[in-house]
C-alpha positions as CSV (number, residue, x, y, z in Angstrom):
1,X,79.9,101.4,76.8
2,X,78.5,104.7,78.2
3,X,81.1,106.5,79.4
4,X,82.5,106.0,75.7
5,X,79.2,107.8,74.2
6,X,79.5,110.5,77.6
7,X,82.3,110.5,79.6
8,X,81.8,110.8,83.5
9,X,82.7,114.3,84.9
10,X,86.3,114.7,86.0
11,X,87.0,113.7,89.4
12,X,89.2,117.4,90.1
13,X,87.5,120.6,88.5
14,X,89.2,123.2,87.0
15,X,90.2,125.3,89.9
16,X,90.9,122.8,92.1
17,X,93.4,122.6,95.0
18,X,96.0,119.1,94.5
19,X,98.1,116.8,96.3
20,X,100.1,114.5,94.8
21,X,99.6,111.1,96.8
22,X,102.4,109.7,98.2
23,X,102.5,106.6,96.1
24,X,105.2,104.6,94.1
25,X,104.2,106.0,90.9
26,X,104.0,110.1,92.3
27,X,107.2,109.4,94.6
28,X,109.9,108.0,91.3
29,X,108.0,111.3,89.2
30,X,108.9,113.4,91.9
31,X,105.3,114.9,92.7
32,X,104.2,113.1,95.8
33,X,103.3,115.5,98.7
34,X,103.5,118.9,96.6
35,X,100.3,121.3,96.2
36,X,98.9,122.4,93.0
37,X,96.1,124.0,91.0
38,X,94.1,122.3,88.7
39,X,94.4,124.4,84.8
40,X,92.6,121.5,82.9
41,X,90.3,118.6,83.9
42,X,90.2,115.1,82.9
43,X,91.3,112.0,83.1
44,X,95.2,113.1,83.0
45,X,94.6,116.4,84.4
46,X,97.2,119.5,84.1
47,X,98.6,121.0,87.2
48,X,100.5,124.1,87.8
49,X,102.6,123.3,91.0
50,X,102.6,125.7,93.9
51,X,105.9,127.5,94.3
52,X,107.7,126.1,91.2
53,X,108.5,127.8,87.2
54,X,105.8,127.1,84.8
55,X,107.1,124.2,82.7
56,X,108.2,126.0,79.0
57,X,105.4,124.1,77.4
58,X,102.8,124.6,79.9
59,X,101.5,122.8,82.7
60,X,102.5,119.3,82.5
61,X,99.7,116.5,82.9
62,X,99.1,113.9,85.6
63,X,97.1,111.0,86.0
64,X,94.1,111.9,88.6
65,X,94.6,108.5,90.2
66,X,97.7,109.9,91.9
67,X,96.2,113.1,93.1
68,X,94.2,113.8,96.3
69,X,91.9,117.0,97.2
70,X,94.0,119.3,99.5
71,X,92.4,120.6,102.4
């Protein structure tokens, strides 16, 4: 019931340096293992891959669940 009325702050800030886990989900989207920056935080989070095009649209969105910090 709270985090309807204020949600919790996103688990990857703006700014942030991404890995995509290497999980069933990340592996069949074709994300798991690659490095990316964090554009927009939340709960599906946009990422801007290292070393690929931007996406015509913009950055596409990923479910923080199947992300990791990079270090």
């Amino acid at each position: 019931v709270l985090h309807s009325m204020k949600a919790p702050p996103p688990k990857f800030p703006a700014g942030s340096l991404v890995r995509g886990k290497d999980n069933k989900r990340a592996t069949r989207c074709g994300y798991a293992g690659k490095i990316g920056l964090v554009v927009e935080a939340g709960e599906y989070s946009k990422i801007q891959w290292v070393g690929e095009p931007a996406h015509p649209s913009g950055p596409q969105r990923y479910p923080s669940r199947d992300l990791e910090k990079a270090s």
